[in-house]
C-alpha positions in Angstrom: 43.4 -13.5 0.8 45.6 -10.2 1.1 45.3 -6.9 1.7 47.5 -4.0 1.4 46.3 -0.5 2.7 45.5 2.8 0.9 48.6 4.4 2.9 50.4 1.7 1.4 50.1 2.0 -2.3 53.3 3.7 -2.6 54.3 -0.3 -2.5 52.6 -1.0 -5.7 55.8 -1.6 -8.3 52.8 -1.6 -11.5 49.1 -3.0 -11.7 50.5 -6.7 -11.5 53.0 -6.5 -8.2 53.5 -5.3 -5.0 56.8 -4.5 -3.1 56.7 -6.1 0.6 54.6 -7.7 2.6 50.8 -7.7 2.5 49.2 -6.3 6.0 46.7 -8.7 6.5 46.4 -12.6 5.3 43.7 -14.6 5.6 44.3 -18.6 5.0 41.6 -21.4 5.3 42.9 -25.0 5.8 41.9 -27.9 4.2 42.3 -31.4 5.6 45.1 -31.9 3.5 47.4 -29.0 5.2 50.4 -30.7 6.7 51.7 -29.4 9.9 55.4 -28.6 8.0 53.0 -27.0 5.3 51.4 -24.5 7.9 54.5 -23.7 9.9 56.6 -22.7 6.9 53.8 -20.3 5.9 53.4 -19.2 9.6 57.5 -18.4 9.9 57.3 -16.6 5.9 54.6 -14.4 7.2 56.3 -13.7 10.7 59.4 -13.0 8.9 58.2 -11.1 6.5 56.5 -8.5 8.2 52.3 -9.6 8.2 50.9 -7.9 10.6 47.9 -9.4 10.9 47.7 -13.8 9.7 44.4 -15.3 10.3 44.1 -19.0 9.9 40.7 -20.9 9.7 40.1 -24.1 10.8 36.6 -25.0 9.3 36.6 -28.5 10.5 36.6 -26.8 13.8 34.8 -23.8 13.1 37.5 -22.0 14.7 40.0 -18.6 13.4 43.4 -18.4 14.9 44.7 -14.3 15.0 48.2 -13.9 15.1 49.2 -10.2 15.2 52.7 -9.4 14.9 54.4 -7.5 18.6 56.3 -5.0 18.8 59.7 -7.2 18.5 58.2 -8.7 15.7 57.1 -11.7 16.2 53.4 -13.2 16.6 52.9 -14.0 19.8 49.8 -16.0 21.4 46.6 -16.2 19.2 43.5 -15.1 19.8 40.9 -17.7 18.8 37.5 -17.4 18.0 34.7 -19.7 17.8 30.9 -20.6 17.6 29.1 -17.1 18.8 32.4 -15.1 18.7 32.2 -12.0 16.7 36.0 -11.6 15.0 37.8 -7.9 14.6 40.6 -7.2 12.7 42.9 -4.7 14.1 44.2 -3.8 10.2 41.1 -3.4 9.4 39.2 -0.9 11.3 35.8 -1.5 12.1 35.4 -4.6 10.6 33.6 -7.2 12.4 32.2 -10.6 11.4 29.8 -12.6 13.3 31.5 -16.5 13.1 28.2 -17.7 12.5 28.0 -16.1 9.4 31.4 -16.7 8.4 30.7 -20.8 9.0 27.5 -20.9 7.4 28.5 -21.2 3.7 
């Protein structure tokens, strides 16, 4: 999943594209994720500007947030499980009991 930002629509090249970097991506791994797999897509997003990467680990019920610092990079995650309730600092507002999100 990817999300780009009403202030950001002046990034929309037509209906089918956008120019840059999405502001928030949301990836669920599967047990067939290699490690080289997850680190590439880690360093694309870093490079690339994501400001906010979550990755899901349903075997362990767990979400990694990376959010990018102000030189740039992602630094430590924060990682939520069981009871947690998980915010997104993109997206105001928004938060998501992990119960619900592991029940489906």
């Amino acid at each position: 999943m990817e999300l780009q930002r009403a202030e950001d629509l002046e990034k929309l090249k037509d209906k089918r594209s956008v120019d840059g970097a999405p502001d928030l991506v949301v990836e669920i791994l599967s047990p067939g994720n290699t490690i080289t797999e997850t680190k590439y897509k880690f360093d694309l997003y870093e490079e690339n500007g994501v400001l906010e990467y979550w990755v899901v680990y349903p075997e362990y019920k767990q979400i990694y947030v990376y959010l990018l610092n102000d030189k740039e990079q992602y630094g430590r995650p924060v990682i939520y499980e069981a009871e947690d309730k998980i915010s997104s600092v993109v997206l105001k507002g928004l938060k998501i009991k992990m119960s619900d999100i592991f029940k489906l």
